[in-house]
HTML snippet that shows the backbone in 3Dmol.js (N, CA, C, O; Angstrom):
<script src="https://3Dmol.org/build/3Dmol-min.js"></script>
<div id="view" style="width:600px;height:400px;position:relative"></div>
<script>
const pdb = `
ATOM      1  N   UNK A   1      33.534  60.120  52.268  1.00  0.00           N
ATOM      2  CA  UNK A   1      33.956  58.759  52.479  1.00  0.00           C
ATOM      3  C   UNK A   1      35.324  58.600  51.848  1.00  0.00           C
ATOM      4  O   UNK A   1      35.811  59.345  50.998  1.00  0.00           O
ATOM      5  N   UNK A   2      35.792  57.682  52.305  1.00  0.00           N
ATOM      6  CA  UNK A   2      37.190  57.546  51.790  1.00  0.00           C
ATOM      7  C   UNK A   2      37.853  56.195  51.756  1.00  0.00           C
ATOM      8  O   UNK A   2      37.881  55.385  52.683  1.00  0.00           O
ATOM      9  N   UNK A   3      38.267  56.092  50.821  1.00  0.00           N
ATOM     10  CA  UNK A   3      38.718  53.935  50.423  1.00  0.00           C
ATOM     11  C   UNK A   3      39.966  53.937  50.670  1.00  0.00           C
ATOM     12  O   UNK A   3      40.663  54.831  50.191  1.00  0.00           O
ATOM     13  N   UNK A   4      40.356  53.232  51.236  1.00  0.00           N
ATOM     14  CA  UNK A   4      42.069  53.242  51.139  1.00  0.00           C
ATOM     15  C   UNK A   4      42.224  52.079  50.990  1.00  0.00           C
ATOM     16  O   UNK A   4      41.705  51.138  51.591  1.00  0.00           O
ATOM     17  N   UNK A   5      43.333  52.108  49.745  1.00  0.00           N
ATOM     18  CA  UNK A   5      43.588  51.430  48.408  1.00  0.00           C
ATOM     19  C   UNK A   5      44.156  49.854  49.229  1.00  0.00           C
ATOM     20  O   UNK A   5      44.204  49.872  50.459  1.00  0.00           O
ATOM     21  N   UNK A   6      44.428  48.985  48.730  1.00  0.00           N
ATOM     22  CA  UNK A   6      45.198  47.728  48.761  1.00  0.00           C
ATOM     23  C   UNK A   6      46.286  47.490  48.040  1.00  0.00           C
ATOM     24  O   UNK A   6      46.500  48.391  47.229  1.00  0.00           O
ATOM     25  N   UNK A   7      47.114  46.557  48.023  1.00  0.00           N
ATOM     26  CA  UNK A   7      48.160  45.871  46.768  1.00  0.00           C
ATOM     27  C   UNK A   7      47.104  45.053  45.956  1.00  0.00           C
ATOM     28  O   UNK A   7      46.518  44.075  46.421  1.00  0.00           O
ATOM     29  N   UNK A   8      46.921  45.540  44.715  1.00  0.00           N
ATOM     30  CA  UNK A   8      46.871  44.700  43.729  1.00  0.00           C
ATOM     31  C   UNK A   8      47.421  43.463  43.301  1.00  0.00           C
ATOM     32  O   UNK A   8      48.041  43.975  42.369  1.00  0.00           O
ATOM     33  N   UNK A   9      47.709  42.255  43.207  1.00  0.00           N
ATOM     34  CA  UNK A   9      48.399  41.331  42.914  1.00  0.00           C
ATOM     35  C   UNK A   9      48.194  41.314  41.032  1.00  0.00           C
ATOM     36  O   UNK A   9      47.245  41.724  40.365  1.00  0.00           O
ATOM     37  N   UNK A  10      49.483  40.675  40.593  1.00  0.00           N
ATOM     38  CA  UNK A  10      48.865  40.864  39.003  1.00  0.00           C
ATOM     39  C   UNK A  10      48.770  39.052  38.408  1.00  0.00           C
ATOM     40  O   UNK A  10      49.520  38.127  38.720  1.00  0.00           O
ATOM     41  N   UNK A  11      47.689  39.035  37.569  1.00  0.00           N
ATOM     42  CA  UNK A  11      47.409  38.308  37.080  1.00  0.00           C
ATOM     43  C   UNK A  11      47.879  38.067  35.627  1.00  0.00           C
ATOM     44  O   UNK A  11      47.437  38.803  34.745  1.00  0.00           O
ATOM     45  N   UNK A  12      48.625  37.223  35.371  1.00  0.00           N
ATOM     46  CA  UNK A  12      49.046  36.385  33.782  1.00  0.00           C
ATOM     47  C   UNK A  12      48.692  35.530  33.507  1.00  0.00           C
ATOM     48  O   UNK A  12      48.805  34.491  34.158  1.00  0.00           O
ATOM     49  N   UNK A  13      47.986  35.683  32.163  1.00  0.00           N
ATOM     50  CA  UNK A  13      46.955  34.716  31.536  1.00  0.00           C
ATOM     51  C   UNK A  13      48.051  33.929  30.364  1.00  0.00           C
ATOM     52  O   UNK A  13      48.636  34.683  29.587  1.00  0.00           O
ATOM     53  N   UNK A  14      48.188  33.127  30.309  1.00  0.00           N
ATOM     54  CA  UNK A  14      49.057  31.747  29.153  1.00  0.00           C
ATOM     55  C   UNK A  14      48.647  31.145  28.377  1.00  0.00           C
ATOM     56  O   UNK A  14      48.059  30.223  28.943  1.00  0.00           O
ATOM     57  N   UNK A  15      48.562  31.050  27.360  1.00  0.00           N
ATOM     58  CA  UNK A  15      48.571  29.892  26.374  1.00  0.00           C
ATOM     59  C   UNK A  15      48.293  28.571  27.623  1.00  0.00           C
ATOM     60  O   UNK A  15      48.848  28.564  28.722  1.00  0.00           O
ATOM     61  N   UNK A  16      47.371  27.577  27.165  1.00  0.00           N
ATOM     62  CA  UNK A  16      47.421  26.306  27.693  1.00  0.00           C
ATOM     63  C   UNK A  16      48.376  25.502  27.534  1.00  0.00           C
ATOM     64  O   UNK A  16      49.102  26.237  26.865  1.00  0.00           O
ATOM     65  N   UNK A  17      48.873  24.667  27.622  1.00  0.00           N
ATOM     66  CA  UNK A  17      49.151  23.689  27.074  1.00  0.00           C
ATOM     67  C   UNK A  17      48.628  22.675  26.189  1.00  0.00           C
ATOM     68  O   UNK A  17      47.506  22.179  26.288  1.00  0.00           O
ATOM     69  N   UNK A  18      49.741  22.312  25.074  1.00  0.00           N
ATOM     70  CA  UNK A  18      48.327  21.403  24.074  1.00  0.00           C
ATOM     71  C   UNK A  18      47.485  20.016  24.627  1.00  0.00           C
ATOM     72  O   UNK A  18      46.419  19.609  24.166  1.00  0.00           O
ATOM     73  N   UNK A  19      48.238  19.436  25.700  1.00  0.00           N
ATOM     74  CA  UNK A  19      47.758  18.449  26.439  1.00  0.00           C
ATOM     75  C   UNK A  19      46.987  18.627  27.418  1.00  0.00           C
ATOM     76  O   UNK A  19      47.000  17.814  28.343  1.00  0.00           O
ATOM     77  N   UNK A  20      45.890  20.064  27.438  1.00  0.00           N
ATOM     78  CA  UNK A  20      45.287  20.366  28.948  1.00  0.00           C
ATOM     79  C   UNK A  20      44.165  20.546  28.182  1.00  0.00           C
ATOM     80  O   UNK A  20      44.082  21.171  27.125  1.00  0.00           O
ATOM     81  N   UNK A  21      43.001  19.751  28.991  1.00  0.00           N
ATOM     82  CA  UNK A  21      41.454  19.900  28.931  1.00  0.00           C
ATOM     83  C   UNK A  21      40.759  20.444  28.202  1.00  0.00           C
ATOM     84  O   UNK A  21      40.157  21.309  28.838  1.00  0.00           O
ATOM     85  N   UNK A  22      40.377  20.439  26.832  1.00  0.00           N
ATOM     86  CA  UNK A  22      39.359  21.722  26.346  1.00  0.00           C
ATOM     87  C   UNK A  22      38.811  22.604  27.488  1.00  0.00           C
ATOM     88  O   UNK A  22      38.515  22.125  28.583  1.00  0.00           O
ATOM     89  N   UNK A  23      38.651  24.320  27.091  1.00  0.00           N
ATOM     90  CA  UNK A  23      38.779  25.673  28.125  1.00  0.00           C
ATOM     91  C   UNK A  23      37.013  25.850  27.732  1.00  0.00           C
ATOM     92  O   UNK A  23      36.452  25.842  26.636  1.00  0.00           O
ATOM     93  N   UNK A  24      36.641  25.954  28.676  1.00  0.00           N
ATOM     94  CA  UNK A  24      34.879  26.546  27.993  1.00  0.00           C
ATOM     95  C   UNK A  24      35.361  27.836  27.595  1.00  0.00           C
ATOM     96  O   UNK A  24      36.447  28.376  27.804  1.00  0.00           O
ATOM     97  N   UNK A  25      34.057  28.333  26.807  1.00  0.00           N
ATOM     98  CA  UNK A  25      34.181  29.441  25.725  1.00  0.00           C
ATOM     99  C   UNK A  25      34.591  30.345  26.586  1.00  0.00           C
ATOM    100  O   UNK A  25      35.491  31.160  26.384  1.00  0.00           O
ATOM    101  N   UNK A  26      33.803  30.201  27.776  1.00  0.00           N
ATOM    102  CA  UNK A  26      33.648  31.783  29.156  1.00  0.00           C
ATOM    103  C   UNK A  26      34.884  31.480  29.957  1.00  0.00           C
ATOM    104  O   UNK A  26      34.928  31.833  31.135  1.00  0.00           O
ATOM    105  N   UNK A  27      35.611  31.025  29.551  1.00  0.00           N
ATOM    106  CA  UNK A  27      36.733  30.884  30.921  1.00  0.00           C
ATOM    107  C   UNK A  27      37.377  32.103  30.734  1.00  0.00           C
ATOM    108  O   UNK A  27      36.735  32.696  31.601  1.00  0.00           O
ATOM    109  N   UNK A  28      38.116  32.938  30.306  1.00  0.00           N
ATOM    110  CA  UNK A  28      38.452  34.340  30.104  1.00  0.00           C
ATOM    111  C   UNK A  28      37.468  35.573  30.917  1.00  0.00           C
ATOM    112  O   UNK A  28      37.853  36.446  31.695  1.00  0.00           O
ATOM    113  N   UNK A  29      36.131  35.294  30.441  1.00  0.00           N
ATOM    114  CA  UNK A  29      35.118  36.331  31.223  1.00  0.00           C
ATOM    115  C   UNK A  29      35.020  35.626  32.664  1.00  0.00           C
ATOM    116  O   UNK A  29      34.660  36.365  33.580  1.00  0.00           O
ATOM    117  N   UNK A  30      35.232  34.605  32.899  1.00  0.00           N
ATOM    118  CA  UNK A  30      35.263  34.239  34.478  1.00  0.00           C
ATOM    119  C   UNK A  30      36.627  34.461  35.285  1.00  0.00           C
ATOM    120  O   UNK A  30      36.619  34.519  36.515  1.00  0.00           O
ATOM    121  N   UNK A  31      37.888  34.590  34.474  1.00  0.00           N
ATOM    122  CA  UNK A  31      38.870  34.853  34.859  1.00  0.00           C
ATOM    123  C   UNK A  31      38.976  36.526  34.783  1.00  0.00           C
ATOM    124  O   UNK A  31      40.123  36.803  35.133  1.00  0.00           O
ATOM    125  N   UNK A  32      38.432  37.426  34.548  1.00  0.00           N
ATOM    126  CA  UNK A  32      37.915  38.282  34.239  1.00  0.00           C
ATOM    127  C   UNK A  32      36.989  38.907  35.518  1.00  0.00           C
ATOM    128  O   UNK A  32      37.377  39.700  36.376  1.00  0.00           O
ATOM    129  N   UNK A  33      35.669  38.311  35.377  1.00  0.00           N
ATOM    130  CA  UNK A  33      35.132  38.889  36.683  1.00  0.00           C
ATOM    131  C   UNK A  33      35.564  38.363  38.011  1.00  0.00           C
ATOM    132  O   UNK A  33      35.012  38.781  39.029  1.00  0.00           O
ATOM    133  N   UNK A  34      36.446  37.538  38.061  1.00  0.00           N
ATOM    134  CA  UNK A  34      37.046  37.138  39.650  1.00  0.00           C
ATOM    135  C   UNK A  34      37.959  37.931  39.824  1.00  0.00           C
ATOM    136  O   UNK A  34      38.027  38.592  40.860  1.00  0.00           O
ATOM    137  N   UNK A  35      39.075  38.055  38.600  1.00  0.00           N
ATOM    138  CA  UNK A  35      39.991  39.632  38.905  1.00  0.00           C
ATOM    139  C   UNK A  35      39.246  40.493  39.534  1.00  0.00           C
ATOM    140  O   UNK A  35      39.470  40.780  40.710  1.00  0.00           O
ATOM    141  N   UNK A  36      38.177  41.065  38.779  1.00  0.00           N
ATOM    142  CA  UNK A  36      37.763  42.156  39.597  1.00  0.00           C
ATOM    143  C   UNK A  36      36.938  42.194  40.407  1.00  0.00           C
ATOM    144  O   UNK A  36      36.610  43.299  40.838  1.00  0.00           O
ATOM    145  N   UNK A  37      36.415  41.211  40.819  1.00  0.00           N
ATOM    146  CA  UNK A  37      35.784  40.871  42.048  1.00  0.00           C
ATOM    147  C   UNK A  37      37.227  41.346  43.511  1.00  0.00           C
ATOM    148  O   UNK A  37      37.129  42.060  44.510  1.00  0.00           O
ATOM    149  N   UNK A  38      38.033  40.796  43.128  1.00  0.00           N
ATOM    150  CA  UNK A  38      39.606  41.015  43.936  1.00  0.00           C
ATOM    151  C   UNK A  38      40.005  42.073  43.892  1.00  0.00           C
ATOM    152  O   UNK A  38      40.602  42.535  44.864  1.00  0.00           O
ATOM    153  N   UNK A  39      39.740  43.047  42.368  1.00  0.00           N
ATOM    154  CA  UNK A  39      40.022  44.702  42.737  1.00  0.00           C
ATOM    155  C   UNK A  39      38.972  45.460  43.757  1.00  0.00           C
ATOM    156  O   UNK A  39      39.416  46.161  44.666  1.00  0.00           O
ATOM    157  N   UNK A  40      37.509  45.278  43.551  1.00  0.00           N
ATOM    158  CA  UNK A  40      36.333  45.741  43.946  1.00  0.00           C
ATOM    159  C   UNK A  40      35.860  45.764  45.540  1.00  0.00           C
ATOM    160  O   UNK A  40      35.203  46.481  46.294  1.00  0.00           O
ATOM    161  N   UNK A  41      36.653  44.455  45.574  1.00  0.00           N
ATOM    162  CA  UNK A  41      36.472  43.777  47.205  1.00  0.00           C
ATOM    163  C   UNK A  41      37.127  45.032  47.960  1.00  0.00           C
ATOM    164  O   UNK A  41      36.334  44.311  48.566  1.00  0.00           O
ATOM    165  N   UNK A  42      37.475  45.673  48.312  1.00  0.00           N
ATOM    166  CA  UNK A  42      37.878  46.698  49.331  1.00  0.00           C
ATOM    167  C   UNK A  42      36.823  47.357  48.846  1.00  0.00           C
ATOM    168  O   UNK A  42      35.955  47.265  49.715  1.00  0.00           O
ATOM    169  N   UNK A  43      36.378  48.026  47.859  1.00  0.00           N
ATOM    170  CA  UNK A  43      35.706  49.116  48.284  1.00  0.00           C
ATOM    171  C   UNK A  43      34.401  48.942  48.131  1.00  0.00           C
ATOM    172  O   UNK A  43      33.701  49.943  47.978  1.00  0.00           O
ATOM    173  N   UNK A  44      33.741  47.485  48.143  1.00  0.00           N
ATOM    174  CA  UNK A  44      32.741  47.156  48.364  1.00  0.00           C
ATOM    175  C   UNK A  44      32.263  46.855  49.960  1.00  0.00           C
ATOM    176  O   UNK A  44      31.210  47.022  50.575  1.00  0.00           O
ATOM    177  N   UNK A  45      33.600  46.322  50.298  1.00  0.00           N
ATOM    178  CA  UNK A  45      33.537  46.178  51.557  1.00  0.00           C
ATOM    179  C   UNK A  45      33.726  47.256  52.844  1.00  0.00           C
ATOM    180  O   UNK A  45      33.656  46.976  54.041  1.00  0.00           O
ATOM    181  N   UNK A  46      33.977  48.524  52.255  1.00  0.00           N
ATOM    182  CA  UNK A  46      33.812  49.892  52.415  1.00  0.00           C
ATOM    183  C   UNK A  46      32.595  50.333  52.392  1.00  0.00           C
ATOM    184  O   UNK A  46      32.225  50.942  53.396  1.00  0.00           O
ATOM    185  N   UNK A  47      31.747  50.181  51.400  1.00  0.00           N
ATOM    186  CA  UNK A  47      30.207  50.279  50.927  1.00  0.00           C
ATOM    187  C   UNK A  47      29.367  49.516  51.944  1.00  0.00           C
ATOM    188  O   UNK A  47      28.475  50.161  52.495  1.00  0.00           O
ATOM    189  N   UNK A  48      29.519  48.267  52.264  1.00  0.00           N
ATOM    190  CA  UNK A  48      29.185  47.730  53.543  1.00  0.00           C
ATOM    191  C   UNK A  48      29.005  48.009  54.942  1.00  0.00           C
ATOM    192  O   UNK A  48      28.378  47.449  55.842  1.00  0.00           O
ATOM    193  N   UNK A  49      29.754  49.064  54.870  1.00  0.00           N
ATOM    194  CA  UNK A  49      29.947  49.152  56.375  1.00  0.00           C
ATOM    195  C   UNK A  49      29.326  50.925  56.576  1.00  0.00           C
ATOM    196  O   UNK A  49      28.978  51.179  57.730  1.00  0.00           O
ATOM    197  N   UNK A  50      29.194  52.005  55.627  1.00  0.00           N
ATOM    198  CA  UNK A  50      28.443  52.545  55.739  1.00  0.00           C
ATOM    199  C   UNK A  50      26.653  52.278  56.080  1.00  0.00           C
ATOM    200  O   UNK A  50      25.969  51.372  55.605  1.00  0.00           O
ATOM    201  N   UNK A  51      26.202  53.349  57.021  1.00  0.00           N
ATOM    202  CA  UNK A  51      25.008  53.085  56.680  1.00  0.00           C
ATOM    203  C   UNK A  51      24.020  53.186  55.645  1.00  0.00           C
ATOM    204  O   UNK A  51      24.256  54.025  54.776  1.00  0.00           O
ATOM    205  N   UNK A  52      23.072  52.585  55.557  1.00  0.00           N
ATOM    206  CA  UNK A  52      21.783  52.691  54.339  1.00  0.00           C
ATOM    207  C   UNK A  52      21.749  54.069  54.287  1.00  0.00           C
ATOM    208  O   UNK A  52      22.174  54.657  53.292  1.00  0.00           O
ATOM    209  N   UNK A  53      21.174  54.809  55.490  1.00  0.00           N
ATOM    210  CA  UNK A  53      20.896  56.396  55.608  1.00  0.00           C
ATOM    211  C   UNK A  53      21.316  56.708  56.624  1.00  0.00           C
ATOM    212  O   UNK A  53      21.772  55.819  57.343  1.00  0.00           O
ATOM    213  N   UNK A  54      21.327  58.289  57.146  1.00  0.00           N
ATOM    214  CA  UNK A  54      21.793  59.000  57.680  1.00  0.00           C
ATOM    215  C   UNK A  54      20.492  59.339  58.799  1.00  0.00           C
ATOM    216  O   UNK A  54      19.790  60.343  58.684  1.00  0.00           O
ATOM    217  N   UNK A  55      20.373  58.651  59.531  1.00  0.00           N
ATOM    218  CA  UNK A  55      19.090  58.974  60.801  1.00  0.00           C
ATOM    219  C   UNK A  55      18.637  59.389  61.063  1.00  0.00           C
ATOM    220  O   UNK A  55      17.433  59.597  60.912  1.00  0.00           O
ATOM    221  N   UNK A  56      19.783  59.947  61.918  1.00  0.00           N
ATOM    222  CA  UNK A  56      19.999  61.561  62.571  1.00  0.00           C
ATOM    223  C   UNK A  56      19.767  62.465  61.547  1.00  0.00           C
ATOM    224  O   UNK A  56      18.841  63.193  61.902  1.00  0.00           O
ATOM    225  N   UNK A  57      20.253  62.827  60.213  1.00  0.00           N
ATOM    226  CA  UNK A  57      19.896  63.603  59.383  1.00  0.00           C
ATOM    227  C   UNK A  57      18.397  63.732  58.829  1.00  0.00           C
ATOM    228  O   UNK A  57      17.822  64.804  58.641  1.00  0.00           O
ATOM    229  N   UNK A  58      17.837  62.398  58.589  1.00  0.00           N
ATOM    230  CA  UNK A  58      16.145  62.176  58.364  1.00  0.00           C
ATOM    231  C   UNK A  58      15.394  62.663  59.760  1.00  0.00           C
ATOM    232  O   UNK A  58      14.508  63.513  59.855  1.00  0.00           O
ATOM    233  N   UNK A  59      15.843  62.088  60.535  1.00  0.00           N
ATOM    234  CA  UNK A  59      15.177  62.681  61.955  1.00  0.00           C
ATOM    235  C   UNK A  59      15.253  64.544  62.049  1.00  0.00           C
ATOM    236  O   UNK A  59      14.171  65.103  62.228  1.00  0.00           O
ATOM    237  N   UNK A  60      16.448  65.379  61.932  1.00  0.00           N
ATOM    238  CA  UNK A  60      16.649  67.091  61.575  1.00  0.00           C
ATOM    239  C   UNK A  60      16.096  67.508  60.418  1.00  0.00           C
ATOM    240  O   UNK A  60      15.656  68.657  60.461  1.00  0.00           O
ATOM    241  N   UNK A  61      15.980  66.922  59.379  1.00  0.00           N
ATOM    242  CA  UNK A  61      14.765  67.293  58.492  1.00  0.00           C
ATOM    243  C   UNK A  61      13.756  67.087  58.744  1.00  0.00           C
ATOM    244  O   UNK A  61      12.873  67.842  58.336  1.00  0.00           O
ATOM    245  N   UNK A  62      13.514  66.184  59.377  1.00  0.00           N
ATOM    246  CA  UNK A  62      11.564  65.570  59.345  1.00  0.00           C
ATOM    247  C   UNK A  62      11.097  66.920  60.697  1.00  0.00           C
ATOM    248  O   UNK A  62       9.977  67.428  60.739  1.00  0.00           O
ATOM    249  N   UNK A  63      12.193  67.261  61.637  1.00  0.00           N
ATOM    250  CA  UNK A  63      11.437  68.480  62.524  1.00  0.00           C
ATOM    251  C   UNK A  63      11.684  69.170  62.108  1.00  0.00           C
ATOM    252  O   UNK A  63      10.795  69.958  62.431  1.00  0.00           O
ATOM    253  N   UNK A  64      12.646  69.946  61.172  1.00  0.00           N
ATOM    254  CA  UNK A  64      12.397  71.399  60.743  1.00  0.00           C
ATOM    255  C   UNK A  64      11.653  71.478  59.800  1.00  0.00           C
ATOM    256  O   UNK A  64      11.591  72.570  59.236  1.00  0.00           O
ATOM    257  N   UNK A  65      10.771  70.277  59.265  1.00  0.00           N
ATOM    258  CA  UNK A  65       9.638  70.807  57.989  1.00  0.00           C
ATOM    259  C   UNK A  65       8.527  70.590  59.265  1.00  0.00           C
ATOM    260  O   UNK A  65       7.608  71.408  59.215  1.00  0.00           O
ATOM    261  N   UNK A  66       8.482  69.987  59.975  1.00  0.00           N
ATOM    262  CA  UNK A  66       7.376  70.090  61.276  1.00  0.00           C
ATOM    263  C   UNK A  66       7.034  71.514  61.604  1.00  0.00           C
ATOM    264  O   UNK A  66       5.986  72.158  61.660  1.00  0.00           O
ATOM    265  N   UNK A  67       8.480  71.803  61.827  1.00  0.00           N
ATOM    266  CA  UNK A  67       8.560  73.354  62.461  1.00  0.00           C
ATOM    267  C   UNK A  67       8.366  74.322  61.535  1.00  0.00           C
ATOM    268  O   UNK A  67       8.699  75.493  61.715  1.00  0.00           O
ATOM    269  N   UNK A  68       7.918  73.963  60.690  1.00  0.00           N
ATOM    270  CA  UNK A  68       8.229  75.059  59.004  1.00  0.00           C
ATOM    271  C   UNK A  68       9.622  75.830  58.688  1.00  0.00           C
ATOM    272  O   UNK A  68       9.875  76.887  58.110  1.00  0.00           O
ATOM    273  N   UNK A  69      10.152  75.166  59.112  1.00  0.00           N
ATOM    274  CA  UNK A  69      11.851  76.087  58.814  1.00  0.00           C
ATOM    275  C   UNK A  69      12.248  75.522  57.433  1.00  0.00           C
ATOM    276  O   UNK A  69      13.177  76.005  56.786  1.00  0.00           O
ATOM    277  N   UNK A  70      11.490  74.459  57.000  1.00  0.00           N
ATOM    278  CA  UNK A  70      12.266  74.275  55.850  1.00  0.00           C
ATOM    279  C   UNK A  70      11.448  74.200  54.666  1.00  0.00           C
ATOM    280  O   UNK A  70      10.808  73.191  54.372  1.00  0.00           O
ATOM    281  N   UNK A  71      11.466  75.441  53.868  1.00  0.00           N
ATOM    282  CA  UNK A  71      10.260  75.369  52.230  1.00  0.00           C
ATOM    283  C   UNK A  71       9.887  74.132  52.253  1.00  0.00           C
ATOM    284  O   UNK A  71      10.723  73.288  52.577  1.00  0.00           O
ATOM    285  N   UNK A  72       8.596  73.746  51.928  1.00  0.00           N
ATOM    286  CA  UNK A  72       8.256  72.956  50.961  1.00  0.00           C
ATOM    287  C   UNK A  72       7.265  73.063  49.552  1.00  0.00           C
ATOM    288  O   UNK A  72       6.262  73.770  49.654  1.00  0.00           O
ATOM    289  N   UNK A  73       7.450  72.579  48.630  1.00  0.00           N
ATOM    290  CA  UNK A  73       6.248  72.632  47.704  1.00  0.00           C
ATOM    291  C   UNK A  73       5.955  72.142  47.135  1.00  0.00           C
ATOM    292  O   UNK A  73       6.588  72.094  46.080  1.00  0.00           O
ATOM    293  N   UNK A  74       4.670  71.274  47.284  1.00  0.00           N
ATOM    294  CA  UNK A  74       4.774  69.989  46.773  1.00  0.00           C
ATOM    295  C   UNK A  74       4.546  69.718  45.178  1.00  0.00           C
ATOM    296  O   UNK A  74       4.606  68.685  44.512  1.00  0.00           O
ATOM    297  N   UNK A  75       4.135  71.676  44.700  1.00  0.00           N
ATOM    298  CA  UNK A  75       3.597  71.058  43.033  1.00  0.00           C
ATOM    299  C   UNK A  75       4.963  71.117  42.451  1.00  0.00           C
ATOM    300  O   UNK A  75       5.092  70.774  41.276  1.00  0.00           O
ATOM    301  N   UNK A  76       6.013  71.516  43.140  1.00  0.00           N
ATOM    302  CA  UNK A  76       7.887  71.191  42.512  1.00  0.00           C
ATOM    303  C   UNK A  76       8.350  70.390  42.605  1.00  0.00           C
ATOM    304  O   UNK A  76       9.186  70.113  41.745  1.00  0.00           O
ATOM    305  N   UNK A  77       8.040  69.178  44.082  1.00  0.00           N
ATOM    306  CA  UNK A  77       8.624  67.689  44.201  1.00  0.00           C
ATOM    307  C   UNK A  77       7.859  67.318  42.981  1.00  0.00           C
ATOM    308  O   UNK A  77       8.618  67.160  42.024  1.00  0.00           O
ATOM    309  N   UNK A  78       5.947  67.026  42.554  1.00  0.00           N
ATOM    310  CA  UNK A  78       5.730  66.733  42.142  1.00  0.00           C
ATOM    311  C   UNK A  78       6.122  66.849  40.581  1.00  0.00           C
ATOM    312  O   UNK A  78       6.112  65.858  39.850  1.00  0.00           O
ATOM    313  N   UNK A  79       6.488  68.220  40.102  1.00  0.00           N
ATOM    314  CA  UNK A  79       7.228  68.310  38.769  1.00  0.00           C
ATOM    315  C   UNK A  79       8.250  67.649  38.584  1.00  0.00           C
ATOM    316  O   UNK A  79       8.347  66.828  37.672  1.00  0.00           O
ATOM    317  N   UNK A  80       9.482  67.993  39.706  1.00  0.00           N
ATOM    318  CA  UNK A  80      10.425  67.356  39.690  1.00  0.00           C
ATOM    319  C   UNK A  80      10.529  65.714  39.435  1.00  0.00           C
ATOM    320  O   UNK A  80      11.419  65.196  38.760  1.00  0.00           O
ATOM    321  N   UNK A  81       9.441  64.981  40.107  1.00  0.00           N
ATOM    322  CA  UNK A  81       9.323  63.560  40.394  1.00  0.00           C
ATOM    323  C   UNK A  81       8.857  63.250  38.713  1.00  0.00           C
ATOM    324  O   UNK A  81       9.433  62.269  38.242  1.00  0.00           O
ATOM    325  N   UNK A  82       8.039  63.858  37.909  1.00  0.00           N
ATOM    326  CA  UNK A  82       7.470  63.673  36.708  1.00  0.00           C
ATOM    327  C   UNK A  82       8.793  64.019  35.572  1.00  0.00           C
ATOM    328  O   UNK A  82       9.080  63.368  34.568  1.00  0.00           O
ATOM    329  N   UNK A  83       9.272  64.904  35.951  1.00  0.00           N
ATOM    330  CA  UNK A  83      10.456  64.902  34.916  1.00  0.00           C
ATOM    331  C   UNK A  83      11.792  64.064  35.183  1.00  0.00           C
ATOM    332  O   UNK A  83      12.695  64.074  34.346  1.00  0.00           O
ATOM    333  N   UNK A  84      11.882  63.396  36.277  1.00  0.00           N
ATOM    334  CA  UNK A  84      12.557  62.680  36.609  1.00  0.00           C
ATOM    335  C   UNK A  84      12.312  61.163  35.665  1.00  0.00           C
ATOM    336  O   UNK A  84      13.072  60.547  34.917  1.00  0.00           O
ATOM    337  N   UNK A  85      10.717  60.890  36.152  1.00  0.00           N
ATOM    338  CA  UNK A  85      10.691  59.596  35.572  1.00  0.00           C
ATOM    339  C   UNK A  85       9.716  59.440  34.507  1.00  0.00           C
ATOM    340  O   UNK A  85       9.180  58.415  34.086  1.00  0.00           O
ATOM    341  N   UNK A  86       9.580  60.725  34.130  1.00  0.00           N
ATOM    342  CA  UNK A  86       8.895  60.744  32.602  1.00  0.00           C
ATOM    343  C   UNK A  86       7.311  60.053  32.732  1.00  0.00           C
ATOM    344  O   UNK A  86       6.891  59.027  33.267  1.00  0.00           O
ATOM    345  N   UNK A  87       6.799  60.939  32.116  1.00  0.00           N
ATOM    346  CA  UNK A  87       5.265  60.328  31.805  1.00  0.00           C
ATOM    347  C   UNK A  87       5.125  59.336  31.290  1.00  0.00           C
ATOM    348  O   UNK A  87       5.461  59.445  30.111  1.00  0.00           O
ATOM    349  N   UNK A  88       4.780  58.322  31.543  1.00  0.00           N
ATOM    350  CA  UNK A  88       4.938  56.632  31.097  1.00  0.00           C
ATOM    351  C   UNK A  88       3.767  56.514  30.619  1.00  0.00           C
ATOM    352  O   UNK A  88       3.395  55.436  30.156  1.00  0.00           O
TER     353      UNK A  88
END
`;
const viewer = $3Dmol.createViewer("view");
viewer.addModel(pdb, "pdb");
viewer.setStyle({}, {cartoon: {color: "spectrum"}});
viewer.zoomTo();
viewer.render();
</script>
């Protein structure tokens, strides 16, 4: 896959003025995650447009383990799956 980049625009943050509104505490972390909501946006919107899965690829695996062309064993998924998510 491959993102191709955008212009960044840059953002400068100021001193208020002493005559402007008390700032809530979070205005920095909201000015903050909207920046990067504005960096992210391309390559989220990249992420979007791929598919969930690969179909055609689930469909060529699911017949070559039909066909036995492709190992399976299930007491290794099953190890694997246990050391993955730990004995709870």
């Amino acid at each position: 896959m491959k993102i191709t980049g955008s212009t960044v625009s840059t953002v400068t943050l100021g001193a208020a003025p002493a005559a402007a509104p008390a700032v809530p505490a979070d205005a920095p972390a909201q000015a903050s995650a909207a920046l990067q909501s504005d960096v992210l946006k391309p390559a989220q919107e990249a992420m979007r447009a791929l598919p969930d899965f690969d179909a055609a690829r689930v469909a060529e695996l699911r017949d070559a383990l039909a066909r036995g062309e492709l190992p399976f064993d299930p007491a290794r998924l099953a190890g694997l799956i246990q050391k993955f998510h730990g004995s709870r």
